[in-house]
N, C-alpha and C positions, 0 to 999 in steps of 0.2 A: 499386254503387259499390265501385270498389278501393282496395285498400292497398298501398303503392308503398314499401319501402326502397332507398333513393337511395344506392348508395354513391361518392364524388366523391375524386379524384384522380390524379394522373402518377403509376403503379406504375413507377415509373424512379429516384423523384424520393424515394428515402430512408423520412422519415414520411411523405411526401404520400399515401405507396400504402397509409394505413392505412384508405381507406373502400372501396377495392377489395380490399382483403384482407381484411376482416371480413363483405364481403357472399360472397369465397370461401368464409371457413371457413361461414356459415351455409348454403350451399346444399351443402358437402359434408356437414352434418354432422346437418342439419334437413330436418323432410319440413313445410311448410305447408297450412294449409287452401287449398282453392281461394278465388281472389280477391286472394289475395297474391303480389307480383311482389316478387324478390327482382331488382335491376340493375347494375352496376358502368356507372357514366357516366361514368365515365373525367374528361375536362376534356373533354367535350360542351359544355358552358354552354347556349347558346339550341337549340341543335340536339335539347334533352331535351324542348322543348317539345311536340309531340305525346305523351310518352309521360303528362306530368298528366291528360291529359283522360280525364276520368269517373274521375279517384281522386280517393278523398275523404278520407282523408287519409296524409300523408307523411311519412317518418321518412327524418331524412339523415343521414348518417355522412360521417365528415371531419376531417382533423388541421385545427385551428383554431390560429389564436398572439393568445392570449386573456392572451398577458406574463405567465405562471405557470410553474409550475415543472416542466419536458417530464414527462409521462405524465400530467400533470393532465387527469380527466373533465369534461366539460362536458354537462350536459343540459337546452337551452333549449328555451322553447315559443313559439307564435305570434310577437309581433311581436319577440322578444328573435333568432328566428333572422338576421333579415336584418342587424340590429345586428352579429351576433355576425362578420362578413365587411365590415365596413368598414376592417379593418386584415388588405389583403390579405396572403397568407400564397406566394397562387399564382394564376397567373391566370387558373385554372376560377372561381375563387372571385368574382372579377369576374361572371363567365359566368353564373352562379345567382345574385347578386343582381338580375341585368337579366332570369333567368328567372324570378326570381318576381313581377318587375315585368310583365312582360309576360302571363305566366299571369292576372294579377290582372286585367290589360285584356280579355282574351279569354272570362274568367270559369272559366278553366282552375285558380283558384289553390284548391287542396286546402282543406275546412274546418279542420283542425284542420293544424300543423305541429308537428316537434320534430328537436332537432337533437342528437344523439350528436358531440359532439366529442372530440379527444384534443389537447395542447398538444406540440406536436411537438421535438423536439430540432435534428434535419439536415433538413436537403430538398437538401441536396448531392444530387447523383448518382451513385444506388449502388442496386443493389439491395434489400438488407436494412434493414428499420428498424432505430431502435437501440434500448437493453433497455429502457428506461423508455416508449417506445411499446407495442412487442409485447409489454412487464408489460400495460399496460393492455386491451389487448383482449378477456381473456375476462371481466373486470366490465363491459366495453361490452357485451359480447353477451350475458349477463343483463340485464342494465338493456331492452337492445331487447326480448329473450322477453317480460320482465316487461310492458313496453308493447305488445308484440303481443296479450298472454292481457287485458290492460285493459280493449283494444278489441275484444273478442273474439273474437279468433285461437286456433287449435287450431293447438298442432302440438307435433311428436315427434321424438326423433331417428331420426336416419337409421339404418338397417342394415348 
């Protein structure tokens, strides 16, 4: 059974593009054990559903608007993640709520869940996050190792 880091948003879209940016910097910058899938899903939503199957468990990465104050970390687990996307932000976000509904039907839904959030500033469209996002990303990406090594993940950096 695998381990799936889900990273989820419009890289177009401002903050949005802080779970596809953070699954970049870790796949340049980390070597994983095998078993671990690093993915940028972009705003997939339902279309991610093959890639649950046979992981067991899942860690998402994602600007959340959890109404805090933009760079603010969020680290929810099990049933707090689906909560944490009823005040959509964007509408992937939509997309992985119904994915994890339907996961659950299928019996695709991962044992254990956790959700790496960051409280976004803009989702205008622009490129570049803004500084209180891209401040937050490299405590994100401890917090994840720290959860990867939990579950017993090896890994190192890159070369």
């Amino acid at each position: 059974m695998g381990i799936l880091v889900l990273g989820l948003g419009n890289l177009l879209m401002s903050d949005d593009a802080f779970g596809g940016r953070l699954i970049e910097h870790l796949q340049q910058a980390y070597v994983f054990d095998e078993g671990v899938t690093l993915l940028d899903g972009g705003t997939l939503g339902l279309d991610l559903l093959p890639r649950l199957e046979g992981i067991a468990r899942l860690l998402l990465v994602d600007a959340v608007d959890m109404r805090a104050k933009p760079g603010t970390i969020f680290r929810l687990e099990g049933e707090e993640v689906p909560r944490a996307f009823a005040s959509k932000l964007s509408v992937h976000q939509m997309g992985l709520k119904d994915l994890l509904a339907v996961a659950e039907l299928h019996g695709y839904l991962p044992g254990e869940i956790l959700l790496w959030g960051v409280q976004p500033q803009s989702i205008e469209m622009r490129l570049e996050m803004t500084a209180p996002v891209r401040e937050a990303l490299p405590q994100v990406v401890t917090g994840i190792l720290e959860d990867l090594r939990r579950w017993g993940v090896g890994w190192r950096k890159a070369a």
